[in-house]
C-alpha positions, 0 to 999 in steps of 0.5 A: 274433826269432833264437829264433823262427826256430827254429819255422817249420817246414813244414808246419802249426804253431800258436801253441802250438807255435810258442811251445813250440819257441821258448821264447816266450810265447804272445803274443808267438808269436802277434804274431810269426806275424802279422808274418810274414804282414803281411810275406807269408811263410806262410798261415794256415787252421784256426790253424795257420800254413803254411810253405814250404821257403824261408821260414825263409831269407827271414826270416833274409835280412831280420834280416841286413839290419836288423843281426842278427848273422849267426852267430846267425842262421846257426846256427838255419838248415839247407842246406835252407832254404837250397837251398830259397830258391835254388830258389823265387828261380829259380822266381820268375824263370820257371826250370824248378827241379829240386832235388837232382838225381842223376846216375849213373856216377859218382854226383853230385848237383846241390843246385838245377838252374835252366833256362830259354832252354836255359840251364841254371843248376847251382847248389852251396849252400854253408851255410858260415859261414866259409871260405877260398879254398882251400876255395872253390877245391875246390868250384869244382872240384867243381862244374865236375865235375858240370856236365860230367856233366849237360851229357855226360848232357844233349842239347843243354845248355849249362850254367853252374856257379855257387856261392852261399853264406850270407854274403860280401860281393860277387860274386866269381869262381874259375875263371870260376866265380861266388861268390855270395851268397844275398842278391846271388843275385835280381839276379845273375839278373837280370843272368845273361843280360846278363853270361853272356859273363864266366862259365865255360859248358860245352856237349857237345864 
């Protein structure tokens, strides 16, 4: 099932197709998409199977959690399938989403930008598959960066930096900064509100 990861694409693909990217029989291409839409991810019209930005992570999401191996798994994903669950997850829990947002002097970009109840969520997608805490560090760093550039560009925001990455094992904390890990983000929303006390928030001076 790894190898078939690499043919959901956005976008409109066909068994054929499907089974020509992944290197899987037709059959077997044809039963896995199915699957797919039993399970509620894409649609089917005209025998091509649609696909949205965030699918392709949720399927991996699912292998991960059924003892797939993560370094298999992590190597057919790209940071916009990434980005792009992240997003749907907020939208999903009635955010207003911006994706890729850029600010200017000095010119930053913000992966996903969640807002709701005049809180806004900025949020730095990390597709790594290993790292350390030194360089976790530098992108909390950075992130603090960019949210007090929005909230300096933003009438009245008050905004919260966040990071979330592919894999870790829990919640975790620099700076009051939040690490969080893709599969913990849904209920970590959840919970925002209820726990915005212990996170770094950054409003206008």
């Amino acid at each position: 099932m790894i190898q078939g990861l690499n043919g959901i694409i956005s976008g409109g693909v066909s068994v054929k197709d499907f089974s020509t990217v992944t290197q899987i029989s037709s059959i077997d291409s044809e039963n896995i998409l199915n699957n797919l839409l039993n399970n509620g991810i894409g649609t089917l019209k005209d025998n091509f199977y649609f696909f949205e930005d965030g699918d392709k992570l949720k399927i991996a999401m699912t292998l991960l959690e059924n003892g797939f191996p993560l370094d298999e798994i992590s190597v057919v994903l790209d940071w916009r399938d990434f980005e792009g669950l992240t997003a749907e997850i907020l939208s999903s829990k009635n955010f207003a989403v911006i994706k890729n947002m850029m600010l200017t002097k000095p010119r930053m970009e913000i992966d996903v930008v969640g807002i709701r109840l005049g809180i806004a969520i900025l949020i730095d997608c990390k597709h790594w598959k290993r790292y350390n805490s030194s360089s976790l560090a530098s992108a909390v760093k950075k992130q603090i960066e960019r949210t007090k550039q929005y909230v300096a560009k933003t009438e009245g925001s008050m905004a919260v930096p966040v990071i979330v990455t592919l894999y870790q094992d829990k919640i975790d904390f620099i700076d009051k900064v939040p690490i969080v890990p893709i599969f913990q983000f849904s209920s970590f929303i959840d919970e925002f509100y209820g726990n915005i006390e212990e996170m770094k928030t950054i409003e206008k001076d």
